[in-house]
Structure formats: C-alpha cells, structure tokens
N, C-alpha and C positions, 0 to 999 in steps of 0.2 A: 607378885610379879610386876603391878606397876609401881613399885617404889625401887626398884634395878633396872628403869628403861636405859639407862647411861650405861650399862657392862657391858661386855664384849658379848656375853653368854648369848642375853637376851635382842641384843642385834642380830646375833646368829641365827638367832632362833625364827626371829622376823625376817630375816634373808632365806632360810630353806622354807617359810609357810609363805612367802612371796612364788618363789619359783613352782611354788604346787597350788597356787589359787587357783590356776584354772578348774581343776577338778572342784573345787567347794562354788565354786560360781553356777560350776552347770548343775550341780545339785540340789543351789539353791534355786537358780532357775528355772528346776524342769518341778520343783516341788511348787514354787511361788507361781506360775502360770497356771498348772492345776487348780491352785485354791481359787487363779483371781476369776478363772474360768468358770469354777462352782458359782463364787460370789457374785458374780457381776449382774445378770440377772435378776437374782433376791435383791441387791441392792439397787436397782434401776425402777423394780415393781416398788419398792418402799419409798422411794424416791416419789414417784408418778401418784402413789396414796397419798404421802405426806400432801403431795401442795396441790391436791382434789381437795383434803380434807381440811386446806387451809393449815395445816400446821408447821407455822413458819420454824420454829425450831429443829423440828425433825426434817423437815426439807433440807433444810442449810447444810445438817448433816451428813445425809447421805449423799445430797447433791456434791460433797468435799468427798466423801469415801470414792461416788463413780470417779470424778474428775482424775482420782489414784491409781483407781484400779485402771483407767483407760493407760495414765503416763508408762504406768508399771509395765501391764500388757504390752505394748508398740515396745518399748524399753528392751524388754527382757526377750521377748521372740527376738527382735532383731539382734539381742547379744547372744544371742542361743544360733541364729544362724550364720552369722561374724564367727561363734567359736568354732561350729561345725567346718565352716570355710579353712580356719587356720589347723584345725585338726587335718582335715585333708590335704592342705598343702604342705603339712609336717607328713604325711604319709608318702607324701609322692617325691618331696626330699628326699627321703632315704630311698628308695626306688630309683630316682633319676638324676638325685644333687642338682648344681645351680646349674642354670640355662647356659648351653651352648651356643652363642649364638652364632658363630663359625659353622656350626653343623646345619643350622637352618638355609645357608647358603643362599639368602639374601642381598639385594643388590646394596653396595655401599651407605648410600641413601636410608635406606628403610636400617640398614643396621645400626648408621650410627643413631639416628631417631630413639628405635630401641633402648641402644645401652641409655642413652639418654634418660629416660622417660623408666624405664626399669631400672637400670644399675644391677642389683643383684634380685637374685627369689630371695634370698635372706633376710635381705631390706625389707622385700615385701612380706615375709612373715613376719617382722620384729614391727611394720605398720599394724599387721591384726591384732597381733598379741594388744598393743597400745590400745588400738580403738577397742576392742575389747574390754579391758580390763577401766579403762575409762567411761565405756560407756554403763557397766554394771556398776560402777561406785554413782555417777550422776544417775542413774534412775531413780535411787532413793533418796537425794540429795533434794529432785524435783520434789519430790511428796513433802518434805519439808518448806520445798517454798509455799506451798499452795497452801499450806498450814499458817503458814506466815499471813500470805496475802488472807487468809478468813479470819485470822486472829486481828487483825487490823481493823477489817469491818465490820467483825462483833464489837469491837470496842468502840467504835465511830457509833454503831447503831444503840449500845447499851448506856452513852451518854446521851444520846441523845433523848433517850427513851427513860430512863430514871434520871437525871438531872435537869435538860433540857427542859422536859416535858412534864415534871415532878409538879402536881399541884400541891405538894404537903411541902415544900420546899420554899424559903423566904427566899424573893426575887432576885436577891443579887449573889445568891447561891447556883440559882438554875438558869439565872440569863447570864450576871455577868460571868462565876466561874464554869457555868456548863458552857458556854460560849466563846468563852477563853481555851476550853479544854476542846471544843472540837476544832477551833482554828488549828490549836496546837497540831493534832492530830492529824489534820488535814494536809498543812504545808510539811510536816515530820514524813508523812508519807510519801510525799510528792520528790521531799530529798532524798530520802532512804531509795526508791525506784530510780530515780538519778545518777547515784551514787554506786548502784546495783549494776547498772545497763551501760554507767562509764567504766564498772570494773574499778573505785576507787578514787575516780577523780575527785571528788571535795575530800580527801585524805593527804592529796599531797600536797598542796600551799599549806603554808602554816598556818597565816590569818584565817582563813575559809575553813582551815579543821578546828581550831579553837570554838569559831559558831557554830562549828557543826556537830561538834564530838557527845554536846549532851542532848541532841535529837538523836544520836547515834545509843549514847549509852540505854536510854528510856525504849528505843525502839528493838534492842537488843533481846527486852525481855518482852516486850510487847510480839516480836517476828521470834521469838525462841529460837534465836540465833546461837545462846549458849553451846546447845547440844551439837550444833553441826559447824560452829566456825573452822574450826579446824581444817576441815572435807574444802570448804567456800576457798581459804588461800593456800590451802594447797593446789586446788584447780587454777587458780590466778597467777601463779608465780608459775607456772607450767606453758608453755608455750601450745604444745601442745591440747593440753586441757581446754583451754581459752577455744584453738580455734574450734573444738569439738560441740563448745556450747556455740557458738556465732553459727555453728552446722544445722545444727536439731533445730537451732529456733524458728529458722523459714521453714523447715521439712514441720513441726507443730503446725504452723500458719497455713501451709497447704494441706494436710492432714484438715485443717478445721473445717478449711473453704469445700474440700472433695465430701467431708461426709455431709455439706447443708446444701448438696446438689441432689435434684431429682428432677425428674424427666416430667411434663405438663402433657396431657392427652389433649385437654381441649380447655379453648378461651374461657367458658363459661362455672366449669365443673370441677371438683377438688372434692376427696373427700372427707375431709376435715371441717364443711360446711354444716351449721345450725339445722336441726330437722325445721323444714319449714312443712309448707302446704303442696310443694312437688319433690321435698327430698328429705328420706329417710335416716337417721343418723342410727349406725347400731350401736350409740351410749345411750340412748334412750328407750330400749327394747332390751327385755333382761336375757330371753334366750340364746341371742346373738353373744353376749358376756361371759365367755367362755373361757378364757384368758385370764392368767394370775395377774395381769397390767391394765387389764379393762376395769376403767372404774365408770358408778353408772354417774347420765348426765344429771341437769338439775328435777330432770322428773322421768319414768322409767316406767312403762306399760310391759307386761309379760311377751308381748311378740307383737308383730306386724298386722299378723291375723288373728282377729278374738273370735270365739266359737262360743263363748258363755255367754247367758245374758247379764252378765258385770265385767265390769271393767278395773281389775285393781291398778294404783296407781299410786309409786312411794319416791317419796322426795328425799333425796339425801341431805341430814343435819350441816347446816352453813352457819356461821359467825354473824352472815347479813340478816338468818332471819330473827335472830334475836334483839339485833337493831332494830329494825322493822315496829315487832312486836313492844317493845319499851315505845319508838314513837308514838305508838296508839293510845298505851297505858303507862304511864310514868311509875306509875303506883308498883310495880312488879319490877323495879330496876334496883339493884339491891345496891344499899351503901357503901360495901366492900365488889368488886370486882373478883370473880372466882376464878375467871377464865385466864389461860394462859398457860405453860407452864408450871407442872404441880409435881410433886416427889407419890408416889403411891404411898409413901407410910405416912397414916392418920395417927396423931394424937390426941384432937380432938372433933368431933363429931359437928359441933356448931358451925351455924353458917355467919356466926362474927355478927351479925349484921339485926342483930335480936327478935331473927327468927330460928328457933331453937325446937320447939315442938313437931310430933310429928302431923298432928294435926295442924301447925301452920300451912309447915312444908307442902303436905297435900292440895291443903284450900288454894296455897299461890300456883301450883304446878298446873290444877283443873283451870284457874283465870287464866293461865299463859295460854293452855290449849284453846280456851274458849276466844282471847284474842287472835290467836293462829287463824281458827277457822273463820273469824269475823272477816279477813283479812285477805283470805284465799279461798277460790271458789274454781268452778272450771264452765266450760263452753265444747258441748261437742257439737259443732254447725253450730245454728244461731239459739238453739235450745242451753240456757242457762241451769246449771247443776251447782247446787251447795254444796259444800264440802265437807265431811265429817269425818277429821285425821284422828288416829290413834300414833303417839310414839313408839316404834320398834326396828328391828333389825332385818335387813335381807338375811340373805341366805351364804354373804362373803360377811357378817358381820357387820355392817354399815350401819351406823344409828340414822334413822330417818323418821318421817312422815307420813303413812300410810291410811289410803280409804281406799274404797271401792262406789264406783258409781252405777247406776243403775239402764238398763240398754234397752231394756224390752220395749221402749217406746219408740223405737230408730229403726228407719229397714235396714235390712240387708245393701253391701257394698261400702265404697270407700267414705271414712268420714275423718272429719278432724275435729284432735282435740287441744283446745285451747287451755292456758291456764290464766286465772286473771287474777292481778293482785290489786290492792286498795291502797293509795298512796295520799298522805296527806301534803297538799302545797306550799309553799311561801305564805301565803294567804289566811292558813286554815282551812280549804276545802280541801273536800277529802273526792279523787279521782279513782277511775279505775284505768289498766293499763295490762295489753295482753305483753305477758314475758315470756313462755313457750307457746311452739304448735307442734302436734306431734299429726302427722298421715298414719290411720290405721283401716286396714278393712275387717268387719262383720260379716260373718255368715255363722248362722246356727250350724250345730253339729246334725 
C-alpha cells in the first residue's frame, strides 16, 4: 500500500477514510481516556516512590509518562467534547438548516453584527470539524515533544555523568571532549527551542541555515524528530494549524498556574510541615499510611499513641546513609560502585571488587551494620537510648532499618522522640546532631 501513494486508487481511498475519521477519533478517544484514567494514578504513586526512594531513573520515567498522560487527558476530553458539540450541531442542521436571521426579527444593528460575526452555521460546523480533527492529530504530536525535550536532558545529564565526570577517562577526553560535547549540546538546544517557537526562522536565510542545519541534523535524532516530522509541517504550512498551537500554549500556561493554586487557612500552619515537638506529620506514623501514595518519612513509629512498653521504629533505606557509613569506615567502600541502575539478569555472582566469598560478604555486611548503629542512636525527652537496627522491610515492602526501644522507664503522657546521628567535621571531630523529632503519647493498655 505504501509503495502506490501516487494512484488515484489509494488517494481515493485516503479521501473516503478522511471524511469518516471522526468516528475512529471518538473511538480512539473514548478507548485512550479510559486507559489514561486507569493509569494515571498507578503512574503518579510510582512516580511519588521512585523519587522517596531516590531513584532518579525510574523517576525521570514516569514523571515523562504523568507529564502524557495529563497532555493526553485535557487533549482528548476536550476533543471528545468539541466532537460531541459538532455532532449536535450537525443534528440540529438537519432539524432546522442554517440560521434565519430575518426570522429572528432583530433590529438592523444587532442583525447585521450577526451575519458578521456568524456568516453561516455551516461555517460554524466546518470551524469544529477543523478544530477537531486538529486538535486529536496535536495531542499526540505533544507526547512527542515532551520525549524530545527528556531525550535532550538525558543526554546533557549522561555526558555529563560518564564523560565529564568519568575518573577512568584521560583528561582531555572528559574535560576537553566531554565539554566540547555539552557546550554543543547546550547552545544545539537553545537553537532547536528557537527555531521551534519561531516556526522555522533560522530555516529561511540561507547563511544562518547553512550553520544551522547540522545542529539541525544531530538534534533530529537526538529530539526523534524522524518519526513525527511530517505531522510538525504539515501543522506549519496550515494557517490554521499554527494558530491552534499559539491557542493551547497559554490555555497549558494557565492550566499549570490553576493547578499550583490552593487556598492557606493560617499564617503559621501547612501541612506539609516536618513533625516537630508541636506538630505531627502522618509520614511518620505508619497507621495513618493508608494510601498506595503514602510513602513513610525518614523515620516512622507505628501510631501517635503507643500502648506497649516498646517502641518500634524503622527508617527507610537512603543513598545518604551509605555515605554516611563509608565516612566513618573507609574500609567498607568497595572499589567497584554497585549502585545505580542494574539489569535484573545476573551472570555473574561476584562483587568485582575481590570480595567473592560468602563468608566475606557476611563479615562486611555485620561491620556496615555495626557502623550504622555506631552512628545512630535515639533521645526520648532527655533519656539517651542506643540503637540496635536489624535490616528489613515494612509491610508496603520498603527496605529499611528497623529497632525497637525500650519504654517501661518513661510515665505515661506526651513524649518526644529524637533521633541523633554522629557527624564527622572538617576538623576530624566527630559531633552529634538531632535530624528528626517525632510527638508521641504513652499510655499502657
């Protein structure tokens, strides 16, 4: 079929599936609103995990899929109520054909306004049908920019990050071409967005496309402009098209500004505020975590109110505390870096770094805990409590930190608990320093 786009057949053929898109449009839209409605959700909670848990890749991700699924949503509803609009005013056509305005028997004034400003209903269904069918081609046209702009700053972040940054790399590998390569990158960008937002201007002087044209080529597969150029001037050479997008982009802008609005009770109070010694956060209380989006904070007591005499108390797995713990003890920093981004299929078992045994493995894991606790201790009121973490999981699957401390020495009523860590200085002295307080009250059962 596409090697006879030039026959008559196969124009024909594209001219009677033109005049019946509307039906595959609202089919796909009442199908594609469904899923983004399912998804949206799942992908907001994965979203909100990823960058608790610190993991900047899987953030990046989904935070690209929400950005989608929202363009898509606003996109697709409103072409879904644009078609329903021109379906009705094709039903009330055959019902009542084009406006009378003689019938309406309006003063001079107001009629000729009218015809003005209307001309025909016809006109005005052959404006929906347009915005319409324009605006479902640009919904998905959006999801490709937005692939653009991340593919851009993966690549800015991934030179920067293995070139730049590369200590296995001779110098004028990682300074000079990794720094040649993110200049590139930077001002390539800064054209392409230029060049984007003028609709073409550095394309029409001939001097200015000659320098331009191989930022153009390089960014082409960089913004995977391949797959959608086509959709890009056909929109541009369209009068209409153009002004369609110069539409949407303030109504985005105000979209963005309406959803970062909410309403403030009082000067002092938010609650999005650190549990302190007068206020209680429920990311630090497990039974308040009720919610596929609730993730816990950096430390997490089973409720408000404790009735036992213990106190459990589990810290969710960070990146910072593994820093931490090497600061203390160098000796446990392993020569290959594991962390990051890893494919699930093992081929080999070793940790590269020649430790290989499982009896090494054991010995370093017991030091690392034994640095942990060195490390971290806790304060309920001014009574000083040691710490003794076990590694494991909540109950949403979290890897964390986990002890329990001991109460039967504390009366009854509100107490607070502190957590204090040990921080070595500039200097080499080794500090302490509270990082959480959580308010909890005691009373025996």
């Amino acid at each position: 079929m596409s090697t006879d786009y030039k026959s008559p057949s196969f124009k024909k053929l594209l001219d009677s599936l033109q005049q019946q898109s509307w039906e595959l449009e609202l089919i796909i839209s009442g199908f594609a609103i469904f899923g983004l409605f399912t998804a949206y959700d799942p992908i907001r909670t994965s979203m909100l995990n990823a960058q608790n848990e610190e993991q900047i890749y899987s953030f990046v991700i989904f935070f690209v899929a929400m950005i989608a699924c929202s363009i898509l949503l606003f996109n697709l509803l409103l072409h879904v109520i644009l078609r329903g609009l021109w379906i009705g005013a094709l039903g009330l056509r055959y019902v009542s054909g084009d406006i009378d305005f003689e019938e309406l028997k309006y003063s001079e004034r107001f009629k000729s306004y009218l015809k003005k400003r209307i001309i025909s209903f016809d006109r005005y269904i052959a404006n929906l049908e347009n915005y319409c069918s324009v605006l479902f081609a640009i919904s998905f046209l959006l999801i490709f920019y937005v692939l653009a702009t991340t593919c851009v700053i993966v690549s800015m972040v991934l030179v920067a990050n293995f070139i730049i940054d590369n200590d296995y790399l001779p110098a004028w590998i990682s300074k000079g071409i990794g720094t040649a390569l993110m200049i590139f990158l930077s001002v390539g960008m800064f054209l392409t967005f230029f060049d984007f937002i003028t609709q073409g201007l550095l394309k029409r002087n001939k001097w200015v496309a000659k320098v331009y044209f191989p930022v153009y080529w390089v960014f082409s597969f960089l913004t995977l402009s391949f797959l959608y150029r086509p959709l890009v001037y056909n929109f541009l050479d369209h009068r209409f098209g153009k002004r369609l997008i110069l539409l949407l982009t303030p109504i985005y802008l105000l979209i963005l500004f309406l959803t970062s609005l909410g309403y403030r009770n009082s000067n002092f109070w938010d609650k999005e505020r650190s549990s302190s010694e007068i206020f209680a956060n429920r990311e630090n209380y497990a039974d308040m975590q009720d919610e596929d989006e609730d993730y816990p904070g950096d430390i997490v007591i089973p409720s408000k109110v404790i009735t036992k005499k213990y106190l459990k108390v589990f810290m969710p797995f960070s990146g910072s505390f593994e820093e931490r713990v090497f600061s203390f003890d160098e000796s446990l920093k392993p020569e290959n870096d594991r962390r990051g981004l890893k494919s699930s299929i093992v081929f080999n078992t070793d940790w590269s770094d020649k430790i290989t045994s499982r009896k090494q493995k054991d010995s370093i894991r017991k030091k690392y805990m034994e640095t942990f606790n060195f490390i971290y201790s806790f304060k309920i009121d001014s009574l000083d409590i040691d710490a003794d973490f076990l590694l494991t999981t909540d109950k949403k699957n979290h890897l964390g930190f986990e002890t329990y401390l001991k109460l039967d020495s504390i009366n009854e009523g509100k107490h607070i608990l502190r957590l204090v860590r040990k921080k070595i200085e500039d200097e080499g002295d080794t500090t302490k320093l509270m990082v959480r307080t959580i308010p909890f009250f005691y009373y025996q059962d």
